[in-house]
PDB file of N, CA, C and O in Angstrom:
ATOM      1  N   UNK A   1      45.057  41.669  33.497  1.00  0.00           N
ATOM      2  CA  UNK A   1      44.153  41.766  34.636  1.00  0.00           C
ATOM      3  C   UNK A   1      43.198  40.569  34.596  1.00  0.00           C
ATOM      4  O   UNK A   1      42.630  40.358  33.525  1.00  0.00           O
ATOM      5  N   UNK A   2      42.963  39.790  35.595  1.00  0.00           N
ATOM      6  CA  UNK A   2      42.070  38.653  35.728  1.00  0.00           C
ATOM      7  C   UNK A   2      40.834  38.766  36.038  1.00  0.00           C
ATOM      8  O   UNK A   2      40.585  39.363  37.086  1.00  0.00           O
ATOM      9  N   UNK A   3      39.895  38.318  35.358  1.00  0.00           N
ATOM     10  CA  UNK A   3      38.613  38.121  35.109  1.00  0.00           C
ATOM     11  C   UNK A   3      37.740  37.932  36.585  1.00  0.00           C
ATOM     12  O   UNK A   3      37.558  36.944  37.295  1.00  0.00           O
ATOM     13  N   UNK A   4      37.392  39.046  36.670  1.00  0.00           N
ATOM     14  CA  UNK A   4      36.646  38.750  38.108  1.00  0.00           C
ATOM     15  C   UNK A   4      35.448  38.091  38.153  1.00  0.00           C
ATOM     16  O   UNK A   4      35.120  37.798  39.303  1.00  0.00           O
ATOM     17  N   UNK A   5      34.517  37.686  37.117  1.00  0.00           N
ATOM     18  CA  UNK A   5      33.872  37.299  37.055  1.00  0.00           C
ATOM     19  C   UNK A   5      33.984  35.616  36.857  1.00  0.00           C
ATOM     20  O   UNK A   5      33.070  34.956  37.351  1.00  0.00           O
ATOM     21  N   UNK A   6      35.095  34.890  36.137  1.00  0.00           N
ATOM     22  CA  UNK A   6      35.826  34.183  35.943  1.00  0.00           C
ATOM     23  C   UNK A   6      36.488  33.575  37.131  1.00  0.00           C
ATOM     24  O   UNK A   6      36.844  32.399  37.064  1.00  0.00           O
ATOM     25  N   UNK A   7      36.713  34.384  38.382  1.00  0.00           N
ATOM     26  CA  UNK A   7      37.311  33.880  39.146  1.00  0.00           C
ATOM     27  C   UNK A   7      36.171  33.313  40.071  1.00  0.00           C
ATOM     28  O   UNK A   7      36.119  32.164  40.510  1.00  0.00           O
ATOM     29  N   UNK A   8      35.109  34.506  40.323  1.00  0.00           N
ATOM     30  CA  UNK A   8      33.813  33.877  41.292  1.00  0.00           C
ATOM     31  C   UNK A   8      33.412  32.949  40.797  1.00  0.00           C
ATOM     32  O   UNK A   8      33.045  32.114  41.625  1.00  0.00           O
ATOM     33  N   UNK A   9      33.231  32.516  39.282  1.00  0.00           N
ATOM     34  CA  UNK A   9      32.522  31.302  39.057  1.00  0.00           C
ATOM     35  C   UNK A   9      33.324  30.134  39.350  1.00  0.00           C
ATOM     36  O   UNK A   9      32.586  29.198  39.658  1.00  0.00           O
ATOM     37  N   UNK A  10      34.928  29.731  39.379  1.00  0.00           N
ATOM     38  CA  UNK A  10      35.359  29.021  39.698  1.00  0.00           C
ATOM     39  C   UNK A  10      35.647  28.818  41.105  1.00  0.00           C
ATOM     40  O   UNK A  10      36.032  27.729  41.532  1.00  0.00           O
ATOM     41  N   UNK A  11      35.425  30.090  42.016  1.00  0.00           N
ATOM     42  CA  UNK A  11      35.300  29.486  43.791  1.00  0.00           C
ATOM     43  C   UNK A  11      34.057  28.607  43.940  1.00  0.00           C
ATOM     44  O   UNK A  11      33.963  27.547  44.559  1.00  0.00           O
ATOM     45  N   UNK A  12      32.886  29.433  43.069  1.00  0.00           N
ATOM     46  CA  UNK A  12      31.470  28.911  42.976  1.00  0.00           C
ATOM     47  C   UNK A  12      31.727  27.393  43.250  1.00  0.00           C
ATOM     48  O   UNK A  12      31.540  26.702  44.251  1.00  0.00           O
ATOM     49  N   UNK A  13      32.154  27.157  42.173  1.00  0.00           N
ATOM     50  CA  UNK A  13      32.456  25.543  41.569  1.00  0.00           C
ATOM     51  C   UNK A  13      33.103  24.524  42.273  1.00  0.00           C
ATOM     52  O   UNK A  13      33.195  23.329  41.992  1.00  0.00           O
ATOM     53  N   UNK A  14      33.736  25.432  43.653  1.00  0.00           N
ATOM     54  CA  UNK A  14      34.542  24.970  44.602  1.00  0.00           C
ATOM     55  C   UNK A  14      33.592  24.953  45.894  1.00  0.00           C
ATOM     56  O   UNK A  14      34.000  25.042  47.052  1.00  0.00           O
ATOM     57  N   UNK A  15      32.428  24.838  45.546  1.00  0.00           N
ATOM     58  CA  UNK A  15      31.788  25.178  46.963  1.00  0.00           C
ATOM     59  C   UNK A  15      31.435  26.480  47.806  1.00  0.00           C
ATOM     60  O   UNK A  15      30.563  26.781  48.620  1.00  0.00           O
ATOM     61  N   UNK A  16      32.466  27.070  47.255  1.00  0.00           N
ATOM     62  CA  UNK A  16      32.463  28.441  48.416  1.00  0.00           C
ATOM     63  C   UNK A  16      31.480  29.314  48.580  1.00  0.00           C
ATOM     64  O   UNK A  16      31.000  29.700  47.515  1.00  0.00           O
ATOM     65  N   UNK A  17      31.062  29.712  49.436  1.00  0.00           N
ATOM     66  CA  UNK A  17      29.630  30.517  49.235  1.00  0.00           C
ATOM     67  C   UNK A  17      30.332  32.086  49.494  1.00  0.00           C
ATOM     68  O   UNK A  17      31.379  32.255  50.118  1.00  0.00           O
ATOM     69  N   UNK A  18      29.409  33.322  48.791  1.00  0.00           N
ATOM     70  CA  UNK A  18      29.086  34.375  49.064  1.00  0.00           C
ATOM     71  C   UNK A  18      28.943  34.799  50.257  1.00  0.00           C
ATOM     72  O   UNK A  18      27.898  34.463  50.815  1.00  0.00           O
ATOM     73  N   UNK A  19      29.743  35.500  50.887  1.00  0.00           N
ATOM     74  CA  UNK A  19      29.679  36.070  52.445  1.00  0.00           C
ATOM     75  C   UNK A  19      29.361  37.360  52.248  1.00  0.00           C
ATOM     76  O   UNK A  19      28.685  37.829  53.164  1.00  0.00           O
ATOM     77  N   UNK A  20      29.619  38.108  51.354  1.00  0.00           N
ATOM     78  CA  UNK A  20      29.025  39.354  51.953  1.00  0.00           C
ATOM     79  C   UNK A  20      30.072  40.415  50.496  1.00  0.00           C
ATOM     80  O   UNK A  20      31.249  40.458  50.138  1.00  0.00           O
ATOM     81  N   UNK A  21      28.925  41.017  50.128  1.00  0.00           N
ATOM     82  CA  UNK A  21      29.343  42.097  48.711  1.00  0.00           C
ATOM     83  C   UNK A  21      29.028  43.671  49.183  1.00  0.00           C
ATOM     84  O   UNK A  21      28.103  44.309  49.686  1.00  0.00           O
ATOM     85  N   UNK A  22      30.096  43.842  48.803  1.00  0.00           N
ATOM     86  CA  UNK A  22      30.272  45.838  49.109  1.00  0.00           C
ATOM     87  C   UNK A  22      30.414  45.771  47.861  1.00  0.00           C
ATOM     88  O   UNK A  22      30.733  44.858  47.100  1.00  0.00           O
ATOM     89  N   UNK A  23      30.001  47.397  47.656  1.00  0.00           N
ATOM     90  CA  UNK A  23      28.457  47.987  48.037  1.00  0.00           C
ATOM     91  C   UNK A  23      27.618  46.725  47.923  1.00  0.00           C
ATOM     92  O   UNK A  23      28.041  45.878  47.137  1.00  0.00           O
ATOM     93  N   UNK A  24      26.233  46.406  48.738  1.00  0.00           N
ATOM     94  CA  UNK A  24      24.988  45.580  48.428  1.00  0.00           C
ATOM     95  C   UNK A  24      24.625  45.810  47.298  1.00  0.00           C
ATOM     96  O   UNK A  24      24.603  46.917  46.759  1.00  0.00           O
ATOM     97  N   UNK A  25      24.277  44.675  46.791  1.00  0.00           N
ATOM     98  CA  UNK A  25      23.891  44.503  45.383  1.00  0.00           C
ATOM     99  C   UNK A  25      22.000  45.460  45.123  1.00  0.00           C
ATOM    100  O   UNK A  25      21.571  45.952  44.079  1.00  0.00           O
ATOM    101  N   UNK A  26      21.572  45.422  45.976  1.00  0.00           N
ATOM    102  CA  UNK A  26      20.279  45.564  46.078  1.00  0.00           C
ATOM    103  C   UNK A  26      20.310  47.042  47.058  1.00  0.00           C
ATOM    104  O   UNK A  26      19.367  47.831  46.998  1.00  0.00           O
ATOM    105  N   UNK A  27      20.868  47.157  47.471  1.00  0.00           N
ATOM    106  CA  UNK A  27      21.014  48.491  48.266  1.00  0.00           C
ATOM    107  C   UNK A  27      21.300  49.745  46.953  1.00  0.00           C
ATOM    108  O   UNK A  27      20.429  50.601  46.797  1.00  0.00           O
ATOM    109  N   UNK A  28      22.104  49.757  46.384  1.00  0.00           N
ATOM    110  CA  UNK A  28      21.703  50.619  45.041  1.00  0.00           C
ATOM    111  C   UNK A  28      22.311  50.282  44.137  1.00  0.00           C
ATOM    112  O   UNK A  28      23.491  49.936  44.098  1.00  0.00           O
ATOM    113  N   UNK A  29      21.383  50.367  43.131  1.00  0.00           N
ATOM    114  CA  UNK A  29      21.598  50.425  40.962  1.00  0.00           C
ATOM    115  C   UNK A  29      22.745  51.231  40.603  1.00  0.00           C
ATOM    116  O   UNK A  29      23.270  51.074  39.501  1.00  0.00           O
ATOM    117  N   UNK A  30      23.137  51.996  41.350  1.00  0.00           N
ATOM    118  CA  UNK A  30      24.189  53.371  40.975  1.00  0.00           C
ATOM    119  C   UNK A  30      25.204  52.947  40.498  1.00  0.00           C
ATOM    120  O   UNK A  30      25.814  52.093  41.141  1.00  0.00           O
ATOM    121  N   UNK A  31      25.756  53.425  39.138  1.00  0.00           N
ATOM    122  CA  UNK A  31      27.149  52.921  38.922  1.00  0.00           C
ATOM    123  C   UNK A  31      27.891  52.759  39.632  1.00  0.00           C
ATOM    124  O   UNK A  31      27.810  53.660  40.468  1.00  0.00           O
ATOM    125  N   UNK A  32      28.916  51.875  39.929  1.00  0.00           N
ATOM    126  CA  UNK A  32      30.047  51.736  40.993  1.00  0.00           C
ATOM    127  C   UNK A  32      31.350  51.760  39.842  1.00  0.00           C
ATOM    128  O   UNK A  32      31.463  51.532  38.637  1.00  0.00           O
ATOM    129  N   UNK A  33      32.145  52.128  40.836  1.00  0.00           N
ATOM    130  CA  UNK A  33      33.605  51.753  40.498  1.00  0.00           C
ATOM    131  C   UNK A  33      34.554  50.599  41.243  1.00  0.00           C
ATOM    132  O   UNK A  33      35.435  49.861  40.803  1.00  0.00           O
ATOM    133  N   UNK A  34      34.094  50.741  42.302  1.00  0.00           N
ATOM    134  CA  UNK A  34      34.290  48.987  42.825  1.00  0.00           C
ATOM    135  C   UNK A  34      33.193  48.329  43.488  1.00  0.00           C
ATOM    136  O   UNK A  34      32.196  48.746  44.076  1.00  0.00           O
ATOM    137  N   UNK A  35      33.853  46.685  43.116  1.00  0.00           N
ATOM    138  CA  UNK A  35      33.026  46.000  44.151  1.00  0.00           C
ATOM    139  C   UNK A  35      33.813  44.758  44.807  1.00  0.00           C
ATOM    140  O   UNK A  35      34.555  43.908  44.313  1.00  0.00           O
ATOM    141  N   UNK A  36      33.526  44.904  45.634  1.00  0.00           N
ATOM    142  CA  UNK A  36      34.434  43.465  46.432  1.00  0.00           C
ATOM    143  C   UNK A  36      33.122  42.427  47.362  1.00  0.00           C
ATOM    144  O   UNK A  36      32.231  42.534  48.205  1.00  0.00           O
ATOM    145  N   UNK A  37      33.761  41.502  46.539  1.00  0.00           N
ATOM    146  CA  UNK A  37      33.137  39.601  46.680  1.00  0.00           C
ATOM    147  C   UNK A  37      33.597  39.002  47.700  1.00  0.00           C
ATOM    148  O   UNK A  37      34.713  38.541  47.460  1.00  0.00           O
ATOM    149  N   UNK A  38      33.193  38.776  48.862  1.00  0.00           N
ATOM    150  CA  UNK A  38      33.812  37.987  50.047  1.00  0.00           C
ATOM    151  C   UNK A  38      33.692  36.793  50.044  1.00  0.00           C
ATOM    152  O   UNK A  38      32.469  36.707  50.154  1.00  0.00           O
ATOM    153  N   UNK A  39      34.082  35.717  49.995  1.00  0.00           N
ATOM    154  CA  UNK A  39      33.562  34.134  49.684  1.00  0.00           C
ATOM    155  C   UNK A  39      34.112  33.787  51.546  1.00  0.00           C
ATOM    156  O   UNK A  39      34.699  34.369  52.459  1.00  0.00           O
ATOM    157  N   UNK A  40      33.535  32.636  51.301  1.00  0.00           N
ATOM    158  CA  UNK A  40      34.131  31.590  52.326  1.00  0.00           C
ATOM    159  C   UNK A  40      34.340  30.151  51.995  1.00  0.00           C
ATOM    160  O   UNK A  40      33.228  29.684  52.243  1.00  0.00           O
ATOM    161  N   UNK A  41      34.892  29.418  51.692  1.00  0.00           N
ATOM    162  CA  UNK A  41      35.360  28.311  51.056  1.00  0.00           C
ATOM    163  C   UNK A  41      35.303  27.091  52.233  1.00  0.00           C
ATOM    164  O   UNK A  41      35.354  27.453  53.408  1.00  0.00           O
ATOM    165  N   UNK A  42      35.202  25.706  51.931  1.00  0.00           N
ATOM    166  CA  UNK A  42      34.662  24.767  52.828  1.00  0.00           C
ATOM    167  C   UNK A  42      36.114  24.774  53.551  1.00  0.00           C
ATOM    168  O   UNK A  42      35.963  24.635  54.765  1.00  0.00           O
ATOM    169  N   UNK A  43      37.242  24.872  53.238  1.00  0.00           N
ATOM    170  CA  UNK A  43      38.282  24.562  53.779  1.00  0.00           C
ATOM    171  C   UNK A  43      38.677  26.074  54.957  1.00  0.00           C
ATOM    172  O   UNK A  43      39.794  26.352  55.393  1.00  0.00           O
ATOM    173  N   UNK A  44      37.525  26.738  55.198  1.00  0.00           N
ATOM    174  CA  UNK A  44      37.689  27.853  55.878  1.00  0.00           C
ATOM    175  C   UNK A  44      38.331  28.910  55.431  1.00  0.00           C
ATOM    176  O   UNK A  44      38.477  29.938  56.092  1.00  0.00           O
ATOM    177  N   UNK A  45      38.893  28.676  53.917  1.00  0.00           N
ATOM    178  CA  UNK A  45      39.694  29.886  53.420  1.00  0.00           C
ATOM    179  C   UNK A  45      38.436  30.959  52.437  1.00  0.00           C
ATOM    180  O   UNK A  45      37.580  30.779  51.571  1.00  0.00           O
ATOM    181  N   UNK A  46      39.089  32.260  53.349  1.00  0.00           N
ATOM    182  CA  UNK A  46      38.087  32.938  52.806  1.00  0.00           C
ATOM    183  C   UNK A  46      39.272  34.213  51.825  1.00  0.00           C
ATOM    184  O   UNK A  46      40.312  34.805  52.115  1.00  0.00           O
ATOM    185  N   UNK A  47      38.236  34.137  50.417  1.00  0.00           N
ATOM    186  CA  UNK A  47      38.949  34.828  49.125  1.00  0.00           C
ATOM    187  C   UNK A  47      37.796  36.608  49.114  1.00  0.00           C
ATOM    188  O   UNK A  47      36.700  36.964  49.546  1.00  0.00           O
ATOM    189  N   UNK A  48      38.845  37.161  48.406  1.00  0.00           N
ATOM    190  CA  UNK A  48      38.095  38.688  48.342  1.00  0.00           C
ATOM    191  C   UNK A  48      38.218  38.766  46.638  1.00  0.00           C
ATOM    192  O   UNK A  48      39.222  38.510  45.971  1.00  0.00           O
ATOM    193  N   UNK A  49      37.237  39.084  46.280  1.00  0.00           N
ATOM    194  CA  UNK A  49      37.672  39.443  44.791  1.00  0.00           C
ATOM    195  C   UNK A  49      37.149  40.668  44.572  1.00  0.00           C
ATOM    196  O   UNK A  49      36.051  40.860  45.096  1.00  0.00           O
ATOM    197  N   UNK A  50      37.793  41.876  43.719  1.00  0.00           N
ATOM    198  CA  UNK A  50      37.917  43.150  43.445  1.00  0.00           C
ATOM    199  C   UNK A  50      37.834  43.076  42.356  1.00  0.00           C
ATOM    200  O   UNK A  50      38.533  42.341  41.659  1.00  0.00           O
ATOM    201  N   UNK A  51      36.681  44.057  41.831  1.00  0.00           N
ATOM    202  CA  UNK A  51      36.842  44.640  40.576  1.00  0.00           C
ATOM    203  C   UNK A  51      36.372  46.018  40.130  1.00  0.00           C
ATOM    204  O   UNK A  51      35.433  46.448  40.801  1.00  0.00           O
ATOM    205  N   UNK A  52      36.755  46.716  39.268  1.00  0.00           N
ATOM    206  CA  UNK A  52      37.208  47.572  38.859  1.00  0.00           C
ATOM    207  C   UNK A  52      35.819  48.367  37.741  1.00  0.00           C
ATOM    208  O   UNK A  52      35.515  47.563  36.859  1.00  0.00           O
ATOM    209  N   UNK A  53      35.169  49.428  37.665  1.00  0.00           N
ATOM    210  CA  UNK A  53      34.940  50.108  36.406  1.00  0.00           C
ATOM    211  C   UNK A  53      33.693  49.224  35.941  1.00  0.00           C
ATOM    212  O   UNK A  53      32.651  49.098  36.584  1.00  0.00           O
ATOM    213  N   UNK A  54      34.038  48.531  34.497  1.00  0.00           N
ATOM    214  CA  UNK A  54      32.807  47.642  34.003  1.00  0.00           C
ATOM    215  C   UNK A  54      33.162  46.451  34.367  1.00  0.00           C
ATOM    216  O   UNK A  54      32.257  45.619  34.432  1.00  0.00           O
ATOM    217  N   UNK A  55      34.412  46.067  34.672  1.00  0.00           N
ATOM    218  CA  UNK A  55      34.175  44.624  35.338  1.00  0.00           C
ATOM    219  C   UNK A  55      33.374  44.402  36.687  1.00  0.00           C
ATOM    220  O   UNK A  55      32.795  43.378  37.051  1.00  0.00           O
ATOM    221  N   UNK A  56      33.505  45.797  37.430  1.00  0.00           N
ATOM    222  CA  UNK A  56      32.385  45.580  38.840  1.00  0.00           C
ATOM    223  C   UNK A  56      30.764  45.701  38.224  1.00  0.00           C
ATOM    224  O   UNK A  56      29.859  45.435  39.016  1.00  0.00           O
ATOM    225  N   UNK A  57      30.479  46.023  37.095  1.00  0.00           N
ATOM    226  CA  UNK A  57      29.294  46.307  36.752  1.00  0.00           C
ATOM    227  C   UNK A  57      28.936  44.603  36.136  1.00  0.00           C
ATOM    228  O   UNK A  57      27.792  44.198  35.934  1.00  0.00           O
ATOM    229  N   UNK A  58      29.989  43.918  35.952  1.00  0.00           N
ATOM    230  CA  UNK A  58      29.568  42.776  35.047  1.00  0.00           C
ATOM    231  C   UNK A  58      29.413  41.914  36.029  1.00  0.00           C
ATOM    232  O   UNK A  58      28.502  41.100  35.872  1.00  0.00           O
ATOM    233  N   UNK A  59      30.474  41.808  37.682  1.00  0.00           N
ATOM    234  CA  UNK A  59      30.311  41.113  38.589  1.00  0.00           C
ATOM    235  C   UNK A  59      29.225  41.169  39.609  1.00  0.00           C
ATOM    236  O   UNK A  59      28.948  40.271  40.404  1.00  0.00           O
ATOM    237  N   UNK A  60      28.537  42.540  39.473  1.00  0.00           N
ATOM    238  CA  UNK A  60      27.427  42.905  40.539  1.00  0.00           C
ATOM    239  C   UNK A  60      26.266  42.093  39.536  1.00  0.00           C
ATOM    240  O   UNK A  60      25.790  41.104  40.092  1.00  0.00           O
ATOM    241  N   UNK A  61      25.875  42.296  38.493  1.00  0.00           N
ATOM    242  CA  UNK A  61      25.138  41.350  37.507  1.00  0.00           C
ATOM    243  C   UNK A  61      25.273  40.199  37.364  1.00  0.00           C
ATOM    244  O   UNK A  61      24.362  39.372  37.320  1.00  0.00           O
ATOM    245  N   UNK A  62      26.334  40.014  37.280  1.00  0.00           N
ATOM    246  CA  UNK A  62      26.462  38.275  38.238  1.00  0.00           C
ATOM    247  C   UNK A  62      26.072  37.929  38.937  1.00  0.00           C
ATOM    248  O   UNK A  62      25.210  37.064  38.784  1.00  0.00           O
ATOM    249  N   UNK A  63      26.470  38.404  40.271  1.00  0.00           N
ATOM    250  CA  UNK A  63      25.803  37.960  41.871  1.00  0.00           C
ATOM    251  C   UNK A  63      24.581  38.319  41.747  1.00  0.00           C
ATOM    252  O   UNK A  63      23.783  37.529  42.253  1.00  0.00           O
ATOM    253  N   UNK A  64      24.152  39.217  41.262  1.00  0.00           N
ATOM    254  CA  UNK A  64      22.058  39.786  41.244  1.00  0.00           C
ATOM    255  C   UNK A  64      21.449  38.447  40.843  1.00  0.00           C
ATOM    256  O   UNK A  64      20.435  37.999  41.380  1.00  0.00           O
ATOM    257  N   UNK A  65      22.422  37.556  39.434  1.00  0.00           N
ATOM    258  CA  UNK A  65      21.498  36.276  39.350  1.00  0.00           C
ATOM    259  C   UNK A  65      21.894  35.251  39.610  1.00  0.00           C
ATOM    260  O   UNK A  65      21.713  34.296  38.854  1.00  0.00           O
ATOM    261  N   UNK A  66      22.591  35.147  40.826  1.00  0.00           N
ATOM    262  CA  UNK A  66      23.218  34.207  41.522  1.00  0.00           C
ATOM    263  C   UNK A  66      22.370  34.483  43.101  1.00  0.00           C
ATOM    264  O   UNK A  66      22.611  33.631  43.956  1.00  0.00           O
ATOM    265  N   UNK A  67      21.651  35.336  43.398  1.00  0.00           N
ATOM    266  CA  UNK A  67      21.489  35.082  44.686  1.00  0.00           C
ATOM    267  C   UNK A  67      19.884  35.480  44.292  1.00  0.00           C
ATOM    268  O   UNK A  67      19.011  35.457  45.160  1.00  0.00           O
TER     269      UNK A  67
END
C-alpha cells in the first residue's frame, strides 16, 4: 500500500496545490477512517489521494501543518 503521505509531498514538490480535503481538516478532531486530498496540478491534472485508518490520521496532520 503506498504512502499517502509520501505521495502529497511529492505532488507538493510538483507545484500542485490543495483543492479541497474531506472531511475538513478543521471542521472536526474526530478520528476518521478516511480522508481524501484533492490537488490540482499546473498542468490541470487534478490527483485524489485516499487514505485509510492511521494513515488518514498521519495525512490530516500533515495538511493541518501545511495550510
Amino acid at each position: 500500500m503506498p504512502d499517502p503521505v509520501a505521495e502529497l509531498k511529492d505532488l507538493l514538490a510538483k507545484n500542485c496545490r490543495i483543492q479541497k480535503v474531506q472531511p475538513a481538516v478543521f471542521a472536526s478532531d474526530a478520528e476518521v477512517n478516511i480522508v481524501m486530498v484533492t490537488l490540482l496540478c499546473p498542468d490541470g491534472a487534478t490527483h485524489v489521494i485516499k487514505a485509510y485508518r492511521e494513515q488518514a490520521q498521519a495525512l490530516r496532520e500533515f495538511v493541518r501543518t501545511k495550510t
